[in-house]
C-alpha positions in Angstrom: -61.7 59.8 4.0 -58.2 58.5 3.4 -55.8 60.8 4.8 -52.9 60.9 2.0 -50.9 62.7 3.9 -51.0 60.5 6.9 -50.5 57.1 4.7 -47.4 59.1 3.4 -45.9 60.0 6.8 -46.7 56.4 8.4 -45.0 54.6 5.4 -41.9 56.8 5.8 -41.5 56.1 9.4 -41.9 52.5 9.3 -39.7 52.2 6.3 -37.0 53.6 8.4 -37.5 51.0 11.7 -35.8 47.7 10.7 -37.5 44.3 11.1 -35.5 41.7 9.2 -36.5 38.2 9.1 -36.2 37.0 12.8 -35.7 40.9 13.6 -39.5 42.2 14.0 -39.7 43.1 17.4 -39.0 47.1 17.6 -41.7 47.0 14.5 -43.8 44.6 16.4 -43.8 46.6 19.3 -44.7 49.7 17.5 -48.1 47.9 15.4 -49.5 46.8 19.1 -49.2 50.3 20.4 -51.3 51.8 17.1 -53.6 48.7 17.0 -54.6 48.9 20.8 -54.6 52.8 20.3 -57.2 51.8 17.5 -59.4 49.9 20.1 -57.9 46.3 18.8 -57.4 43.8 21.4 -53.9 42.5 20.3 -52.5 39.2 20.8 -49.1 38.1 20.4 -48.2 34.1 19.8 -44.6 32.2 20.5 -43.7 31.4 17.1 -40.8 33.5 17.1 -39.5 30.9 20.0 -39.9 27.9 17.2 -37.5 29.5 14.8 -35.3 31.9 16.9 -36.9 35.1 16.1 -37.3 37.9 18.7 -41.2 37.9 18.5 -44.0 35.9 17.7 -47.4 36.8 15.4 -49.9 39.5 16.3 -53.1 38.9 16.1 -55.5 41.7 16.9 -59.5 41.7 17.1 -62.1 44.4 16.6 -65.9 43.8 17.6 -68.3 44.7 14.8 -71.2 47.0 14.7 -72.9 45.2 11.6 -73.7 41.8 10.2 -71.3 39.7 8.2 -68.3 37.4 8.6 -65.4 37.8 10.6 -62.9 39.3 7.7 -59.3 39.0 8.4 -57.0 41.6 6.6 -53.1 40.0 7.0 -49.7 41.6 6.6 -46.0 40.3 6.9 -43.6 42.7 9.5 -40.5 41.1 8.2 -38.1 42.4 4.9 -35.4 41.4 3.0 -31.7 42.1 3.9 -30.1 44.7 3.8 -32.7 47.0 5.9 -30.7 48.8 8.0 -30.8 52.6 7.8 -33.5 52.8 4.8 -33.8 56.3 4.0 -37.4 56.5 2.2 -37.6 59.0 -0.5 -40.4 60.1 -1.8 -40.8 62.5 -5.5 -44.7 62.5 -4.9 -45.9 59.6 -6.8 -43.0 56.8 -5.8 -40.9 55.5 -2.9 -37.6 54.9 -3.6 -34.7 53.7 -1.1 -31.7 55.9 -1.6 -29.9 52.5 -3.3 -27.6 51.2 -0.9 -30.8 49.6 1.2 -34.0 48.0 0.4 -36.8 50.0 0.6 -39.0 47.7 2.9 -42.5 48.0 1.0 -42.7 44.7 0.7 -45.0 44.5 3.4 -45.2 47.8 5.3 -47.1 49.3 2.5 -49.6 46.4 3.4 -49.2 47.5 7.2 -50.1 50.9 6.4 -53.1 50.3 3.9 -54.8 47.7 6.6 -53.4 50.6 9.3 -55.5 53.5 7.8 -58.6 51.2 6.8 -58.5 51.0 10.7 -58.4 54.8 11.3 -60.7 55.5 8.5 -63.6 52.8 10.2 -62.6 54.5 13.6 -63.2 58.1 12.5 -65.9 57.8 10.1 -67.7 55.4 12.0 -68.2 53.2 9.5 -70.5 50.3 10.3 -68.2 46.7 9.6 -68.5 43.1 10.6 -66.1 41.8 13.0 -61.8 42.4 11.8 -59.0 40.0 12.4 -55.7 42.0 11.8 -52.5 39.3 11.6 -49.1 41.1 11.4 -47.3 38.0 10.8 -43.3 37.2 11.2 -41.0 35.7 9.1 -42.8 35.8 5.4 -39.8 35.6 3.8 -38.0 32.3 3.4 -40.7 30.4 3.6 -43.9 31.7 5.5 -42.4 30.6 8.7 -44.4 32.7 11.0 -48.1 32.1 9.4 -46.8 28.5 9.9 -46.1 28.5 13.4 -49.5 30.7 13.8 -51.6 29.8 16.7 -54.5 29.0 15.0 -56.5 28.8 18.5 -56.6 32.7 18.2 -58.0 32.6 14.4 -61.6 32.7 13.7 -61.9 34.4 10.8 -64.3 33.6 8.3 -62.8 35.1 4.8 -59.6 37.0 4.7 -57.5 39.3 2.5 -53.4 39.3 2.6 -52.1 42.5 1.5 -49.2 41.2 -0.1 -49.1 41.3 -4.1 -48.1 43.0 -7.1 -50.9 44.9 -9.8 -52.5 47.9 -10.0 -55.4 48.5 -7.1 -58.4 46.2 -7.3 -56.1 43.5 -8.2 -56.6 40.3 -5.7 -54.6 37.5 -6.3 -56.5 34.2 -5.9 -53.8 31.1 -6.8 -50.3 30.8 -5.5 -47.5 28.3 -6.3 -46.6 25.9 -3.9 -42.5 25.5 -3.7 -40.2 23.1 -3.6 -36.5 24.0 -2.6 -33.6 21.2 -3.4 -30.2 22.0 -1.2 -28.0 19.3 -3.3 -24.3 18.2 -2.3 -22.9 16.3 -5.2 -20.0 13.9 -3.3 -17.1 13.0 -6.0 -13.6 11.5 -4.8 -10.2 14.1 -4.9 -7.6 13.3 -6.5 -4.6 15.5 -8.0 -5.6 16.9 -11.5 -2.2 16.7 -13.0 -0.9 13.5 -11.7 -4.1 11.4 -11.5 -7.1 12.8 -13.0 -8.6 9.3 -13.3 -8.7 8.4 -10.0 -10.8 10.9 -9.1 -14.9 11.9 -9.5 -15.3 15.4 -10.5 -18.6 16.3 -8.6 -18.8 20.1 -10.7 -18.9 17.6 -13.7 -21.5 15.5 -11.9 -23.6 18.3 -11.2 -23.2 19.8 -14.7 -24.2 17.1 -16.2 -27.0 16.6 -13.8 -28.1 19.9 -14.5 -27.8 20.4 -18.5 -30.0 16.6 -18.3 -33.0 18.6 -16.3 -35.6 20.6 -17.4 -35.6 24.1 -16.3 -36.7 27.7 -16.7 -40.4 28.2 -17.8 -42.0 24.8 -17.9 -45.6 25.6 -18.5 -47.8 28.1 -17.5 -48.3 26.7 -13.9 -44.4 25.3 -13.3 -41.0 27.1 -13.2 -37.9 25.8 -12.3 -34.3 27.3 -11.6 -30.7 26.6 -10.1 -29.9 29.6 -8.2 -26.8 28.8 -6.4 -23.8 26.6 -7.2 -20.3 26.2 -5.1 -17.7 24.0 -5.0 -13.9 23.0 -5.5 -10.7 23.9 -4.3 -8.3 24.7 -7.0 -7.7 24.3 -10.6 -5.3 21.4 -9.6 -7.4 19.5 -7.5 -10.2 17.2 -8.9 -12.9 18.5 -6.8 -14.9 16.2 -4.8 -17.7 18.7 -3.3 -20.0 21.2 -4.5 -23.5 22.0 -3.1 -26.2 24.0 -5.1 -29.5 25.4 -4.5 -32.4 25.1 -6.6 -36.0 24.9 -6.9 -39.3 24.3 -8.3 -42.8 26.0 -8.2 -46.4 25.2 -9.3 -49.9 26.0 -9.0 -50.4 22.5 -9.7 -49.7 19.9 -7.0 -49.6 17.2 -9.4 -47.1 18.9 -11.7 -44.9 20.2 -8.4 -44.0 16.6 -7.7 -43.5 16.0 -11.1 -40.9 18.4 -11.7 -39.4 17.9 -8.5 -38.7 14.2 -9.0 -37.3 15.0 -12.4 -34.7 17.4 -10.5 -33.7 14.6 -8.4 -33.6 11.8 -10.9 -31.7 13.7 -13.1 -29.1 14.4 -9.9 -29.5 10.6 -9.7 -28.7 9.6 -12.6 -25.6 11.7 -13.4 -23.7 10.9 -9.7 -24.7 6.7 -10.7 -23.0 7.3 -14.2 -20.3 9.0 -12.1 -19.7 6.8 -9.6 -20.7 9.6 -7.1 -22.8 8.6 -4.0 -26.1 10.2 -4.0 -27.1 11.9 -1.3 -30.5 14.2 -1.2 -32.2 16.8 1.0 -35.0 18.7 0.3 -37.6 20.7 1.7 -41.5 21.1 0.1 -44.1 23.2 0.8 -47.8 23.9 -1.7 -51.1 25.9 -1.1 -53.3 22.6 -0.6 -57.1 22.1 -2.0 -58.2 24.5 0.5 -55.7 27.0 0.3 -53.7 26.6 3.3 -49.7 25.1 3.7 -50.0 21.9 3.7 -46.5 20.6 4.3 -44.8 17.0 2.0 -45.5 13.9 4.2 -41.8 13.1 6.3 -39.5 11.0 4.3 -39.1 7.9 4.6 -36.4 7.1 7.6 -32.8 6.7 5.8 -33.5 9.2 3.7 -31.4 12.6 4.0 -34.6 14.7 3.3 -35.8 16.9 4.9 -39.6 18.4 5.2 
């Protein structure tokens, strides 16, 4: 029924058509041709416009010939960087890039899978319930394009994302909801040889901040991690900037905001000892009770966070 050749051949020439985040369209346009060519009626929505990408969402629709719910079966277009000139090889069990790319699998193999289901259903004639297919933009960084989904053209009853790790018949059924902290520490300059004292080291604000927090495994539902750090000038300079990156995750709501508030307290606490104005932003994001994003209420006005 499947066609291994086929899946092989598909995967291969996908791999090779770039669509980084923001960047889907030549993909895009190639997954309406197959899905219409599949007897899909395809759709295409504008959230592309929201976040400056090239394309929006597309949302295709097959009738069914049999009872049941309307299952959706969802994909992401959009890879990592760098994705430009992936040369797929293949030794007849694994894809590999060559090494100087990425190798894009992360999601066209989920394209191709939900691709040849299509074909198989098509040419078999396989009795089915009514299919949603959503090739969504801009997955990565933060599910951008499933967020800015028109939701006027879902009506899906159940769905499956082909978009995980395991060995086949693995379905993941809990995610972690994420929050990301982008953290300036503000110190004062002053010269380091002359008149170290009249100055607020913000690296030493933020170490301190940092070695105060708890991070790496938490429990079994939280992680947490500083990713990113910058700052300073010179050795000769007392610096009085650095930004970092960080974040937190968590099946757990609850624990989420727990460990995120600990992040920032700790910050906090260590630019207060420092003398160091405090200044926050940060952005949140969690799977809610009923499994959709659910996005952190906006902060209160003054505040330099942002949801």
């Amino acid at each position: 029924m499947i066609q291994r050749e086929r899946v092989i051949q598909e995967f291969q020439e996908l791999a090779r058509l770039r669509s980084a985040t923001h960047c889907e369209r030549r993909l895009a346009d190639v997954l309406k041709a197959r899905l219409v060519g599949l007897g899909l009626e395809v759709a295409e929505d504008h959230a592309g416009e929201v976040f400056g990408g090239d394309c929006g969402n597309l949302v295709a629709d097959l009738p069914g010939d049999a009872a049941g719910p309307t299952l959706l079966l969802s994909a992401h277009m959009d890879t990592v960087e760098p994705s430009a000139g992936v040369q797929p090889l293949y030794d007849g069990e694994v894809f590999r890039s060559a090494g100087d790319t990425i190798l894009g699998a992360d999601d066209k193999a989920g394209i191709v899978a939900i691709l040849e289901a299509l074909r198989v259903l098509n040419e078999k004639r396989l009795p089915h319930p009514p299919l949603q297919v959503i090739f969504s933009v801009a997955e990565e960084g933060g599910l951008n394009g499933i967020r800015h989904l028109d939701r006027s053209l879902l009506h899906a009853n159940l769905g499956y994302v082909f978009d995980g790790e395991g060995e086949p018949g693995w379905i993941t059924t809990a995610a972690p909801g994420q929050d990301r902290l982008q953290v300036v520490v503000h110190g004062r300059a002053a010269h380091a040889g002359l008149a170290p004292e009249l100055g607020v080291n913000a690296i030493l604000v933020a170490a301190e901040a940092l070695a105060a927090m708890p991070m790496g495994r938490i429990d079994g539902e939280t992680t947490a991690n500083v990713g990113m750090i910058q700052g300073g000038w010179a050795t000769n300079i007392v610096p009085d900037r650095v930004e970092l990156a960080l974040e937190a995750r968590s099946r757990d709501i609850g624990k989420l905001a727990r460990q995120t508030g600990m992040m920032v307290e700790s910050f906090q606490r260590a630019a207060a000892a420092r003398g160091a104005p405090p200044r926050r932003r940060y952005a949140g994001c969690a799977f809610g009770p009923a499994g959709c994003p659910a996005c952190w209420p906006e902060p209160p006005a003054g505040d330099d966070r942002r949801g």
